[in-house]
TINU-433577 format. One line per field, with one value per residue (C-alpha): residue number from 1; residue in three letters; x, y, z. Coordinates in nm, 3 decimals. Each point is the difference from the previous one (the first is absolute). Example, Ala and Ser with C-alpha at 12.3 -4.5 7.8 and 13.67 -1.06 7.14 Angstrom:
2
nr (1 | 2)
rest (ALA | SER)
east (1.230 | 0.137)
north (-0.450 | 0.344)
up (0.780 | -0.066)
***
This chain:
443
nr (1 | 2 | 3 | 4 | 5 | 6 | 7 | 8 | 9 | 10 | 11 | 12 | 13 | 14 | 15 | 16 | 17 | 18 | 19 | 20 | 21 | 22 | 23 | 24 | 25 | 26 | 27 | 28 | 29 | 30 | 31 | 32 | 33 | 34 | 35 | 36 | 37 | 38 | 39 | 40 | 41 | 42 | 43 | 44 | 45 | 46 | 47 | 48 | 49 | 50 | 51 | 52 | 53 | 54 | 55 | 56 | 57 | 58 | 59 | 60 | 61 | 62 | 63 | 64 | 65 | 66 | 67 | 68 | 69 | 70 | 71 | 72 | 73 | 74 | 75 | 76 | 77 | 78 | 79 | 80 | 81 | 82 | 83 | 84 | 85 | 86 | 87 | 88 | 89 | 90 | 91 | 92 | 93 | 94 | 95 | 96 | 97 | 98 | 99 | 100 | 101 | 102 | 103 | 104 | 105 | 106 | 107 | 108 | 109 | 110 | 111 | 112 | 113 | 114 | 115 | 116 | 117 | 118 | 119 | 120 | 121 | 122 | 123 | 124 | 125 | 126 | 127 | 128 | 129 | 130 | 131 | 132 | 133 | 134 | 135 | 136 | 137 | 138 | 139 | 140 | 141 | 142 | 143 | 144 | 145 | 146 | 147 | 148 | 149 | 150 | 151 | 152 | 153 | 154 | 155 | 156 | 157 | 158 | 159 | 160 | 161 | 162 | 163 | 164 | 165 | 166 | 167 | 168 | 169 | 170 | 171 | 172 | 173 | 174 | 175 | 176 | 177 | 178 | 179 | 180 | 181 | 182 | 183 | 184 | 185 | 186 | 187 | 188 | 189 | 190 | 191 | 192 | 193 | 194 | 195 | 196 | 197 | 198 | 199 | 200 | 201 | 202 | 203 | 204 | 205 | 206 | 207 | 208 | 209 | 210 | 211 | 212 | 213 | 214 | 215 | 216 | 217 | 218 | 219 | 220 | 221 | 222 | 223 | 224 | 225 | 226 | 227 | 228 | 229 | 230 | 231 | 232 | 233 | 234 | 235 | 236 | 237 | 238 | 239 | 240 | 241 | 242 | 243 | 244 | 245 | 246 | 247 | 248 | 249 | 250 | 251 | 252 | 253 | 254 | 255 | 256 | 257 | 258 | 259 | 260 | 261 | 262 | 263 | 264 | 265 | 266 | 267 | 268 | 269 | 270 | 271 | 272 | 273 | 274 | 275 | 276 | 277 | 278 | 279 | 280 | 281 | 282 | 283 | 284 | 285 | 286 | 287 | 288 | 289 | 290 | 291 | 292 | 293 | 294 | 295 | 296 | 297 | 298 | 299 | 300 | 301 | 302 | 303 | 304 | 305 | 306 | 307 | 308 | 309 | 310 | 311 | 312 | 313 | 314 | 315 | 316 | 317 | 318 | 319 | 320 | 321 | 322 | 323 | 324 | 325 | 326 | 327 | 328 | 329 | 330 | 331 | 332 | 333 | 334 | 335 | 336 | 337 | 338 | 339 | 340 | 341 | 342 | 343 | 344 | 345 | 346 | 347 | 348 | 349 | 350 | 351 | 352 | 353 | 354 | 355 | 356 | 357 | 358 | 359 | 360 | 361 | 362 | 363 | 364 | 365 | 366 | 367 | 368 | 369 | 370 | 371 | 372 | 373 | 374 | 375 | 376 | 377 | 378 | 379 | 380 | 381 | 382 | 383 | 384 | 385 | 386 | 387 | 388 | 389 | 390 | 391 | 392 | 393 | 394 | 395 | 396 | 397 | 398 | 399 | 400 | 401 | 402 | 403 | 404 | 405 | 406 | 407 | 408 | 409 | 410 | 411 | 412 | 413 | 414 | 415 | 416 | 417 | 418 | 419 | 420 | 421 | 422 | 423 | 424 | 425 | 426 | 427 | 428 | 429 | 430 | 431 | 432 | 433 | 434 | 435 | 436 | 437 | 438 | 439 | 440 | 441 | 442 | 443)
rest (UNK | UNK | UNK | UNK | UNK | UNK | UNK | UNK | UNK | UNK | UNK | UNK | UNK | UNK | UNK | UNK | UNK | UNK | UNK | UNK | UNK | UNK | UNK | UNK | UNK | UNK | UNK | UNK | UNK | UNK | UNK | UNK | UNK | UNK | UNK | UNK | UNK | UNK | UNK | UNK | UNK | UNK | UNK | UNK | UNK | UNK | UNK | UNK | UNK | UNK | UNK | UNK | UNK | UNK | UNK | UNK | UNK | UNK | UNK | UNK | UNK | UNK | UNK | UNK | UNK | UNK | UNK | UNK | UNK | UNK | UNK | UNK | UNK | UNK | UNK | UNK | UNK | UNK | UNK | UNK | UNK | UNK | UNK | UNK | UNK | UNK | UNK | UNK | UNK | UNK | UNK | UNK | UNK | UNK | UNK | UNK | UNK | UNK | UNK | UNK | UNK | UNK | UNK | UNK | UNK | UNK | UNK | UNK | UNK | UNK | UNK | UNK | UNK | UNK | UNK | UNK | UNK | UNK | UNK | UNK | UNK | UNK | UNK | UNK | UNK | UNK | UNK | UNK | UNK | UNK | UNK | UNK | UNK | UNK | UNK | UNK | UNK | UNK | UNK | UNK | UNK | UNK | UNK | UNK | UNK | UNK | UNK | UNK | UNK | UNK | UNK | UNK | UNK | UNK | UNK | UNK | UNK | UNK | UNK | UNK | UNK | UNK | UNK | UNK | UNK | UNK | UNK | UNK | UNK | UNK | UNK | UNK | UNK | UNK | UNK | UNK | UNK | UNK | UNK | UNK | UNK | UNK | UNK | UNK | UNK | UNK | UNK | UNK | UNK | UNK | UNK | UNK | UNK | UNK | UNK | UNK | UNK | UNK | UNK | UNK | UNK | UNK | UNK | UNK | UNK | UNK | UNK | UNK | UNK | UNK | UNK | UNK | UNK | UNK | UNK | UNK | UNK | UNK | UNK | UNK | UNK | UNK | UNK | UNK | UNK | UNK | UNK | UNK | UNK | UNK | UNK | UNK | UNK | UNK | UNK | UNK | UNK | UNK | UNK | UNK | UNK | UNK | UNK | UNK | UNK | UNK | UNK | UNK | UNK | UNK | UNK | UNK | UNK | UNK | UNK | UNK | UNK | UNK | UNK | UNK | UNK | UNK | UNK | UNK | UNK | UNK | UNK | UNK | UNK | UNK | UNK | UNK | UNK | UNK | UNK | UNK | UNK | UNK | UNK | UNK | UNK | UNK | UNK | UNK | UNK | UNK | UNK | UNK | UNK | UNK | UNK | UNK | UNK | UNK | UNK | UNK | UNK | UNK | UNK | UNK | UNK | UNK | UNK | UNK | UNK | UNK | UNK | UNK | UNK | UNK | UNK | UNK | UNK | UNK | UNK | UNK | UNK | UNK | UNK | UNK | UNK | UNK | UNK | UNK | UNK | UNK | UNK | UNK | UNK | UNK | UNK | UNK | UNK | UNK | UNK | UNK | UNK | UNK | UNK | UNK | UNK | UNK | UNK | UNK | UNK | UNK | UNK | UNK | UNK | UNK | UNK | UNK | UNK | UNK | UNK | UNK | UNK | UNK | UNK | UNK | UNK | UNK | UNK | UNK | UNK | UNK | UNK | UNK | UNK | UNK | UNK | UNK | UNK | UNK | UNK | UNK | UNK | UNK | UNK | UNK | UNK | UNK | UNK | UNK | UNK | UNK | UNK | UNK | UNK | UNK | UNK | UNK | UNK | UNK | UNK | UNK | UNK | UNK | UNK | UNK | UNK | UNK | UNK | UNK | UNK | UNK | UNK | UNK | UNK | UNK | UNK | UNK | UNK | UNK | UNK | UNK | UNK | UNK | UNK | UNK | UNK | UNK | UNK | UNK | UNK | UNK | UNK | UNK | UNK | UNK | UNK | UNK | UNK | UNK | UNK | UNK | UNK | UNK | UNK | UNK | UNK | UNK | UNK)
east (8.907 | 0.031 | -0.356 | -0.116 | 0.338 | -0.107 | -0.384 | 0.089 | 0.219 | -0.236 | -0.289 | 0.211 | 0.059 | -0.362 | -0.126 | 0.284 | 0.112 | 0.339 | 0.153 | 0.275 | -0.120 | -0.332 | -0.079 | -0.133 | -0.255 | -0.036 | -0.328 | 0.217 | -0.169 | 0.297 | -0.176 | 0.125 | -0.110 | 0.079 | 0.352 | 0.064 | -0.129 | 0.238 | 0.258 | -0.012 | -0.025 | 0.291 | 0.215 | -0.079 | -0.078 | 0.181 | -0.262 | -0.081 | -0.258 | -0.191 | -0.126 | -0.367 | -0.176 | -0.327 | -0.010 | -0.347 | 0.069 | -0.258 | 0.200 | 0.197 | 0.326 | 0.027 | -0.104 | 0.283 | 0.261 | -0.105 | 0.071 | 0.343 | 0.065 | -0.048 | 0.198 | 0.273 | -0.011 | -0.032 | 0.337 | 0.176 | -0.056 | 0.025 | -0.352 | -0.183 | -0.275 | -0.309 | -0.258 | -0.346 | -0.235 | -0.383 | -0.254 | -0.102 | -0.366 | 0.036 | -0.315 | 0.191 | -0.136 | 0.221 | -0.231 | 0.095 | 0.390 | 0.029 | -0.175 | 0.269 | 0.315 | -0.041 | -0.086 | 0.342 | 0.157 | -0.174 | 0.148 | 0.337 | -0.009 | -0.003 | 0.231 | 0.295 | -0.099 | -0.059 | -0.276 | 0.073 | -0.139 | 0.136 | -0.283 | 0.137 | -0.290 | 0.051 | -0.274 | -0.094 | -0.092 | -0.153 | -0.167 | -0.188 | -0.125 | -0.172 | -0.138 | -0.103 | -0.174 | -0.203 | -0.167 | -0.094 | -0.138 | 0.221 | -0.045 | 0.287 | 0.225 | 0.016 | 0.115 | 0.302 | 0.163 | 0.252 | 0.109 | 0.406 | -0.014 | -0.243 | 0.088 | 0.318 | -0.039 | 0.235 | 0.003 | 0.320 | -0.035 | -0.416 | 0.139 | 0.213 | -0.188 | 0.049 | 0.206 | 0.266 | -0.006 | 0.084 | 0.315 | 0.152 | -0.048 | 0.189 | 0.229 | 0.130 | -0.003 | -0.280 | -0.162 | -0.387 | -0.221 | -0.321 | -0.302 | -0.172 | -0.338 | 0.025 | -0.115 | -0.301 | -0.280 | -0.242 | 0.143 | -0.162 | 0.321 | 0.170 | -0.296 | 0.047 | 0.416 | -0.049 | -0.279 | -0.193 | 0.325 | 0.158 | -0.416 | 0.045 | 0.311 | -0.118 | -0.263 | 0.278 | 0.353 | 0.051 | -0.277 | 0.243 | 0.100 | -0.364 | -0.144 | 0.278 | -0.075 | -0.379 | 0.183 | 0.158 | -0.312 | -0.217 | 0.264 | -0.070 | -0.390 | -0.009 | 0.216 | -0.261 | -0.277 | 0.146 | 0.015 | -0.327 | -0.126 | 0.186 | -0.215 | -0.299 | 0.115 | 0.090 | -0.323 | -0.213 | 0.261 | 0.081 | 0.324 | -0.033 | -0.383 | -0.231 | -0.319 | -0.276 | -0.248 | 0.245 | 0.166 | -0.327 | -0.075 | 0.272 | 0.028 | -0.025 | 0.398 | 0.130 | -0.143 | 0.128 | 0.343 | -0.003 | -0.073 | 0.279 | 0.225 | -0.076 | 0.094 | 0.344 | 0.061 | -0.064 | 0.196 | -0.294 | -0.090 | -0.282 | -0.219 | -0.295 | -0.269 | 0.170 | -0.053 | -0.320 | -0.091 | 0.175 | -0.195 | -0.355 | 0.079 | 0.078 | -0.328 | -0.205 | 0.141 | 0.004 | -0.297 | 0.065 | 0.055 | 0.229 | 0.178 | 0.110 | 0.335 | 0.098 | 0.297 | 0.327 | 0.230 | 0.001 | 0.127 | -0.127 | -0.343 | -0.204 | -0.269 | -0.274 | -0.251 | -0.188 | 0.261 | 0.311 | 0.209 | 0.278 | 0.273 | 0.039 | 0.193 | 0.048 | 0.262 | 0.085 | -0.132 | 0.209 | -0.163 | 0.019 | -0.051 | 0.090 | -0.062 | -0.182 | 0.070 | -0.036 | -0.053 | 0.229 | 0.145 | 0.047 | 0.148 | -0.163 | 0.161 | 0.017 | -0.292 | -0.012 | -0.262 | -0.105 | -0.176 | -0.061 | -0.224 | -0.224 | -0.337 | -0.107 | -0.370 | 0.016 | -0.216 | 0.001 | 0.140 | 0.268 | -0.113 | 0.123 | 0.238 | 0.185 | 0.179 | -0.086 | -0.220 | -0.133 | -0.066 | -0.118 | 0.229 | -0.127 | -0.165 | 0.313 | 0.364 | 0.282 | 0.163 | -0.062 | 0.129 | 0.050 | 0.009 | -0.122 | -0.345 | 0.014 | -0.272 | -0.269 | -0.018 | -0.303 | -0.135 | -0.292 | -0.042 | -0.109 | -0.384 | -0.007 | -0.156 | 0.175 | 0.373 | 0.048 | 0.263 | 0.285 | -0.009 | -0.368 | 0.059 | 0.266 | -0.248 | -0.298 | 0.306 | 0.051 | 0.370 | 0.174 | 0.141 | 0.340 | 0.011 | -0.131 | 0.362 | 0.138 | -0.246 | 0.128 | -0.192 | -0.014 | -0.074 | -0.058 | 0.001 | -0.245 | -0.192 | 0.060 | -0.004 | 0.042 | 0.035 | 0.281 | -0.235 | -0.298 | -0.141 | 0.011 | -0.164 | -0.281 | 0.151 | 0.247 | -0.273 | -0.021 | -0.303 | 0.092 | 0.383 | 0.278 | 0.235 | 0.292 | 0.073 | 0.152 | 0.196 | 0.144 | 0.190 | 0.341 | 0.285)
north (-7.251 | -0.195 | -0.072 | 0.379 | 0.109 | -0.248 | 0.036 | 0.390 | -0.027 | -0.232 | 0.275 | 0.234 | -0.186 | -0.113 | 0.356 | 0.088 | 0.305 | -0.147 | 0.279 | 0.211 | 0.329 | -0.025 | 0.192 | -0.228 | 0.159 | -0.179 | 0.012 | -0.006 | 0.012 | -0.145 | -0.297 | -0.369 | -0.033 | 0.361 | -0.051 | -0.385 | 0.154 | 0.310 | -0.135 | -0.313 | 0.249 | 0.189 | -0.296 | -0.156 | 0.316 | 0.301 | 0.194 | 0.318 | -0.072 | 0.271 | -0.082 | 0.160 | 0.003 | 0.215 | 0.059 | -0.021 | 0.175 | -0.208 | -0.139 | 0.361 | -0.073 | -0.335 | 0.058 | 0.292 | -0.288 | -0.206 | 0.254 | 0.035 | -0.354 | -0.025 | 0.276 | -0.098 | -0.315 | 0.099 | 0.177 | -0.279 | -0.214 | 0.302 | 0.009 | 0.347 | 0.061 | 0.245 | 0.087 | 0.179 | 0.047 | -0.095 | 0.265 | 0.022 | 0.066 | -0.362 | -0.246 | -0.230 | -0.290 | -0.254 | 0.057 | 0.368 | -0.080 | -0.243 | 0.243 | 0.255 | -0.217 | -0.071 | 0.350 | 0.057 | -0.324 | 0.192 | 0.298 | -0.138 | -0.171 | 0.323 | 0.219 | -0.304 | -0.045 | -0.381 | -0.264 | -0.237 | -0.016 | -0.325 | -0.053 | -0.285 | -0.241 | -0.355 | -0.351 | 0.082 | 0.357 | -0.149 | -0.298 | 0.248 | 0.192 | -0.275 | -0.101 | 0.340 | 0.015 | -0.321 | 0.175 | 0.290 | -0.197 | 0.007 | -0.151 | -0.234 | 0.287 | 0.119 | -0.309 | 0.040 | 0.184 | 0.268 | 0.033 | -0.055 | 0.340 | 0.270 | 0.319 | 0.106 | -0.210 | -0.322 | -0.295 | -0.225 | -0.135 | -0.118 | -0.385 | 0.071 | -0.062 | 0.184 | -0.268 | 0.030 | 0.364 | 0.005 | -0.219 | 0.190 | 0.309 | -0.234 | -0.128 | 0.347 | 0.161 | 0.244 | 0.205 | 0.039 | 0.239 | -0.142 | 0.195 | -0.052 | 0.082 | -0.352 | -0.148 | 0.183 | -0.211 | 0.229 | -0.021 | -0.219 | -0.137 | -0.048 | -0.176 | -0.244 | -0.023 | -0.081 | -0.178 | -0.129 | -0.151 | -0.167 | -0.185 | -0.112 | -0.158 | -0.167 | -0.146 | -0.092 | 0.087 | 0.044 | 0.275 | 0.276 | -0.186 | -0.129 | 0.362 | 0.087 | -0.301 | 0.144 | 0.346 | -0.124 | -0.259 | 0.313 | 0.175 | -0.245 | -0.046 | 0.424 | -0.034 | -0.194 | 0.187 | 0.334 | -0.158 | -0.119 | 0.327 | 0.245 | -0.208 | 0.133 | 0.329 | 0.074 | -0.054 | 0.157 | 0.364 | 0.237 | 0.268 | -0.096 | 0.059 | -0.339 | -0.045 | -0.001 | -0.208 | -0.272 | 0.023 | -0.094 | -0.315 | -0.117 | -0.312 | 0.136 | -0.134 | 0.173 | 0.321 | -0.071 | -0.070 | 0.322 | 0.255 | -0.204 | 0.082 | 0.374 | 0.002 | -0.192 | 0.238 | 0.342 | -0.155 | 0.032 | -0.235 | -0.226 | -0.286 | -0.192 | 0.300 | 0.255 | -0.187 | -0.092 | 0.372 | 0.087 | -0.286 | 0.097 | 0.359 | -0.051 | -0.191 | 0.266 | 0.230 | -0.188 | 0.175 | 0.353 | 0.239 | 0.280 | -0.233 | -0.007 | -0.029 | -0.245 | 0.095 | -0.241 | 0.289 | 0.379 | 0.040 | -0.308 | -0.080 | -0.253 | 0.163 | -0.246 | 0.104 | -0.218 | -0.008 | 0.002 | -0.107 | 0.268 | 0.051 | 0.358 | 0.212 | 0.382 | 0.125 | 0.383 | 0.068 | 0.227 | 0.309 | -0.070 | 0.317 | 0.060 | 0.302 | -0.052 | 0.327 | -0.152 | -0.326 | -0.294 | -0.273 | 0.076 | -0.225 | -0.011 | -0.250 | -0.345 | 0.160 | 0.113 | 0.267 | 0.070 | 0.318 | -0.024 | 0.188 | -0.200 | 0.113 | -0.308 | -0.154 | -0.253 | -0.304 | -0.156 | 0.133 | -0.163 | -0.169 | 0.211 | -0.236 | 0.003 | 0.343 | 0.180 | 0.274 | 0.179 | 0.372 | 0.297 | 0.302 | 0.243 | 0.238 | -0.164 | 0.135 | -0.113 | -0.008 | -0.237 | -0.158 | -0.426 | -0.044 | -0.190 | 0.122 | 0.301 | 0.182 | 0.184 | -0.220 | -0.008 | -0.178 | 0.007 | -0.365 | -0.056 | 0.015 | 0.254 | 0.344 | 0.083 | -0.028 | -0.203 | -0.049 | -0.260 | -0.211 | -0.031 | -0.111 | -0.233 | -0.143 | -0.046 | -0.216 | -0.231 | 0.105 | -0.128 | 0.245 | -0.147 | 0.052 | 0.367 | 0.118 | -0.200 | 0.122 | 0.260 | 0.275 | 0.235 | 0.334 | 0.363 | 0.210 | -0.231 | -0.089 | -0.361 | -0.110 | -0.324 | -0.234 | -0.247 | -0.397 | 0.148 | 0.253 | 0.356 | 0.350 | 0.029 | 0.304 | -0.140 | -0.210 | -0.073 | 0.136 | -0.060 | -0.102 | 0.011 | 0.273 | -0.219 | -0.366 | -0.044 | -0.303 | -0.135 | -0.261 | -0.171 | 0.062)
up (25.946 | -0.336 | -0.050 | 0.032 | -0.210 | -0.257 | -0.010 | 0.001 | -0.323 | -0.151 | 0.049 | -0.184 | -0.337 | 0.016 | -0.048 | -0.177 | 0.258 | 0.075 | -0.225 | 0.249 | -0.165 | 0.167 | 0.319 | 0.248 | 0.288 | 0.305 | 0.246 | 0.288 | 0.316 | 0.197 | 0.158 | -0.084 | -0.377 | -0.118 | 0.158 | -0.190 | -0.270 | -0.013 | 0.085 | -0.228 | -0.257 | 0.093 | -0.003 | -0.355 | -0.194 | -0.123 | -0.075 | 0.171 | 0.285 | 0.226 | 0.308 | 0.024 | 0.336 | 0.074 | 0.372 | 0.181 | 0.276 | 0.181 | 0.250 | 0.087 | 0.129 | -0.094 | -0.395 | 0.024 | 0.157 | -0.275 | -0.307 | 0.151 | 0.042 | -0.351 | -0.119 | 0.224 | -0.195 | -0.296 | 0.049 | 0.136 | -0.347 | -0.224 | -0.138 | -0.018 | 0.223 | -0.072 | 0.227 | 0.040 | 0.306 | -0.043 | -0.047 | 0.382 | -0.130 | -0.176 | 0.252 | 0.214 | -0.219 | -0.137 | -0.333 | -0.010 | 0.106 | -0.261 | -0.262 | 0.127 | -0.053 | -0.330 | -0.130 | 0.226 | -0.222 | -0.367 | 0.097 | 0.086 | -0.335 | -0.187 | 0.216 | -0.041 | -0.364 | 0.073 | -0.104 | 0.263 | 0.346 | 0.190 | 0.312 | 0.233 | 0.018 | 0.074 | 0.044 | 0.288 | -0.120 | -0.289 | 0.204 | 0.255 | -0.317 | -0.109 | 0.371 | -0.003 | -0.324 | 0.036 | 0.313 | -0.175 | -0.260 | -0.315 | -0.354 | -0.148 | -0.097 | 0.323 | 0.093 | -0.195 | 0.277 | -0.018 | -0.381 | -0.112 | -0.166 | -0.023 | -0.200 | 0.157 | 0.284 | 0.036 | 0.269 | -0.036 | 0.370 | -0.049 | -0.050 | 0.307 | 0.358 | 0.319 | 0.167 | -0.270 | 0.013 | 0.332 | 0.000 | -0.292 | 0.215 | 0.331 | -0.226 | -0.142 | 0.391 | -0.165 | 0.279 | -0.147 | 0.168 | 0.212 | -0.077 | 0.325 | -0.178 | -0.181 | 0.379 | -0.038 | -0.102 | -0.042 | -0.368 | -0.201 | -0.162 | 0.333 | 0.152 | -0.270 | 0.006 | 0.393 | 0.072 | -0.315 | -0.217 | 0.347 | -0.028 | -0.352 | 0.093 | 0.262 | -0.245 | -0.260 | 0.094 | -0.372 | -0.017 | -0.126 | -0.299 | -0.098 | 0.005 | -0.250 | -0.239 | -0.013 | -0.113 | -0.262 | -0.070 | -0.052 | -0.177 | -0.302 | 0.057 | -0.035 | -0.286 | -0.189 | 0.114 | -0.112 | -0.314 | -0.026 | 0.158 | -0.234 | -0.290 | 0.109 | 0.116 | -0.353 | -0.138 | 0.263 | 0.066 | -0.263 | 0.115 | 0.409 | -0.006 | 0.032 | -0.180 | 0.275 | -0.186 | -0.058 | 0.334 | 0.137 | -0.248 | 0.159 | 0.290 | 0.315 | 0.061 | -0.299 | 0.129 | 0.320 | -0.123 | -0.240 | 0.301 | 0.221 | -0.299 | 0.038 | 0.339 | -0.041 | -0.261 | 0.180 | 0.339 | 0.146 | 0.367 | -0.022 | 0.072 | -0.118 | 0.150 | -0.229 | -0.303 | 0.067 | 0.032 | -0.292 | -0.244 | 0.174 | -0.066 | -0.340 | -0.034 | 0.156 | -0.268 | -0.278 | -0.154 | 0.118 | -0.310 | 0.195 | 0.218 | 0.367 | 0.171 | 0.280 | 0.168 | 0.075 | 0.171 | 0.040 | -0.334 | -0.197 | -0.119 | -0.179 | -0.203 | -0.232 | -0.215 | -0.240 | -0.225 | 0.162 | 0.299 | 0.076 | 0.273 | 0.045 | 0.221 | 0.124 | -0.212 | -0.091 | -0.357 | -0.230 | -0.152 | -0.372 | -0.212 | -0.320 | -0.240 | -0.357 | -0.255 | -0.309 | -0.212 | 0.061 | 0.243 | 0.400 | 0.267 | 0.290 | 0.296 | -0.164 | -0.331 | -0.312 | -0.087 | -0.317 | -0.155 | -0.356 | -0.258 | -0.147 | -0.227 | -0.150 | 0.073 | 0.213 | -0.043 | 0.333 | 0.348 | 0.205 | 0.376 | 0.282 | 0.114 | -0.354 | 0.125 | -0.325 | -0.051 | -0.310 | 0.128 | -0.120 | 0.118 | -0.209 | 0.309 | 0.242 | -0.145 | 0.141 | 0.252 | 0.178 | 0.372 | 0.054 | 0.330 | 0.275 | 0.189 | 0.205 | 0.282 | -0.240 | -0.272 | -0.232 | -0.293 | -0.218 | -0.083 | -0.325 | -0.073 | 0.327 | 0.001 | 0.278 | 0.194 | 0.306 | 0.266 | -0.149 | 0.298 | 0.003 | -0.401 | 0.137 | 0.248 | -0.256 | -0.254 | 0.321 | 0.019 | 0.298 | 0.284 | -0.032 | -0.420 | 0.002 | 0.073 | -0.310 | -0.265 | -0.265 | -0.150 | -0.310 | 0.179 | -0.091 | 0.343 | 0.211 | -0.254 | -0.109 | -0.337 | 0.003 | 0.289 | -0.177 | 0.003 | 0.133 | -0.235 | -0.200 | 0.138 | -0.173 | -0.110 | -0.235 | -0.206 | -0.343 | -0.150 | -0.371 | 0.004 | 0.182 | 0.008 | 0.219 | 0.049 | 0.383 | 0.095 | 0.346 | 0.020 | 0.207 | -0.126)
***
């Protein structure tokens, strides 16, 4: 009871969330380490704690039994309890239930106002994570097991192992529930808690405790490669987009190591086939001008061109529109546009990609529309004797699918004037000088 009171209070001070104003929210399934871990908590803290517990409803009567048990308990100590059923049209997966309990935990967070999730994960928790990693074929990081904290997620009891757990629990005549589903071995992680750890320790009795050394042994070796790694990252990516031509110059481990990044970063599951698909589809596109996309989930893509290496993902994209009556500044979303009069000769023409234009608006008055693109769109590209389709302009400047939605342009109607880093309507040209300078630029 001492050594999980002590290592508890000790994980408090070390990430500095021992304050009693703090709202603590506890994963709380009701089984042995959800119930030390409560209930340690209640005993050496005065903060507020709630009880959260997302019921499955995968085991009918017995999940039901279960949700009581713990708000029975709950009562009995004087902690609050919260609960929420499980979206019955969530797959009976334990990728999708896990997926599902911590956008139950996120949303939690925000109803109780708090930025602390306690989970109740011990060694052994942390041990068959790593068994469990090493067969799907994980890089060094993943061998640093289940992290201390992650965003609002704390685990005070990950030094503590299951054996220890158990006698607090006898000790305090704590009545945990028994999830009869953790007999099942047809999950992976209970194959491993029953029959592949009991193996190890037949091989080395002490086989719990060495799999946690080589945790914290890779916790340093990443350390040192992250710092190597962000080196290069730095002088290869420019605002989260990688430069394909150098990505590729680089050793066949680096590359690896960058893509494995990509998928610790986005949460995502994989293995050594995934990345390997991901660096020879980078490679295959690596000279494509318009690009293609590769996708990681539903919602999240990688797309490569020959320039760049993006992560993209389906998002909503806000209308922008904004009305232009008269000379002078606009803001636009995070822009600045500028419409000034301007009649000098000008000697030599800025690039496209500067975002100014020299116009003539003589046979175009104002007003004018900024927006984003609409259906109907036309342009006159400049040197054209004719109109075309916007998207078919779009297509010919090798403009991604995914950026089409983010570009800005100086309308009139559905005519556009000038499509903001890619060109002017020939329209709007200056034949002897400008009547209008037109700037674009971030606030």
């Amino acid at each position: 009871m001492i050594k999980i009171h002590k290592t508890i209070k000790s994980f408090l001070k070390k990430y500095d969330i021992d304050k009693s104003d703090l709202v603590y929210l506890v994963a709380f399934s009701g089984g042995f380490d959800s119930m030390c871990l409560l209930y340690a908590l209640k005993k050496i803290c005065k903060n507020k704690i709630v009880a959260i517990h997302l019921n499955h409803k995968w085991r009918a009567k017995e999940s039901d039994l279960e949700e009581l048990n713990c708000k029975n308990f709950c009562e009995h100590i004087g902690v609050e309890f919260y609960s929420e059923n499980i979206n019955p049209q969530i797959a009976k997966t334990e990728t999708a239930a896990r997926e599902a309990r911590y956008k139950f935990f996120e949303n939690c967070a925000q109803k109780f106002n708090s930025k602390i999730v306690f989970t109740a994960h011990n060694k052994n928790d942390n041990v068959e994570t790593l068994v469990y990693r090493i067969c799907t074929g994980t890089g060094i990081s993943g061998l640093q097991g289940i992290a201390n904290i992650r965003d609002i997620y704390y685990r005070p009891l990950l030094e503590i192992n299951r054996d220890d757990i158990d006698a607090y629990c006898k000790s305090q005549n704590l009545i945990p529930n028994n999830d009869s589903s953790n007999n099942n071995i047809k999950y992976k992680r209970n194959l491993i808690r029953k029959n592949v750890i009991p193996l190890l320790q037949e091989i080395k009795p002490s086989a719990l405790e060495s799999i946690s050394n080589l945790s914290e042994i890779a916790k340093e070796e990443s350390q040192i490669i992250e710092e190597y790694l962000s080196l290069v990252i730095s002088k290869i990516s420019d605002e989260n987009k990688i430069n394909t031509q150098k990505f590729i110059k680089l050793s066949d481990a680096l590359q690896n190591k960058i893509i494995y990044n990509i998928f610790i970063q986005y949460n995502l599951d994989y293995d050594r086939k995934k990345i390997l698909k991901i660096k020879n589809f980078i490679h295959e596109n690596s000279n494509t001008k318009s690009g293609k996309t590769c996708s990681l989930t539903n919602n999240l893509w990688i797309y490569t061109n020959e320039k760049i290496i993006e992560i993209i993902s389906k998002k909503e994209q806000a209308q922008l529109y904004c009305q232009i009556k008269k000379e002078g500044k606009y803001e636009i979303g995070e822009y600045i546009f500028e419409i000034e009069k301007f009649e000098k000769p000008v000697r030599k023409f800025p690039d496209d990609e500067q975002n100014i234009a020299y116009v003539n608006l003589a046979k175009m008055p104002m007003p004018f529309e900024l927006r984003t693109r609409q259906d109907g769109d036309i342009i006159k590209p400049l040197g054209s004797s004719g109109t075309q389709k916007l998207k078919k302009y779009l297509n010919a400047k090798k403009i991604p699918n995914h950026e089409k939605n983010n570009l800005l342009f100086l309308t009139q109607g559905n005519e556009i004037l000038w499509a903001i880093n890619l060109g002017i309507s020939d329209k709007i040209k200056v034949t002897t000088h400008p009547t209008h300078q037109l700037k674009f630029y971030k606030k």
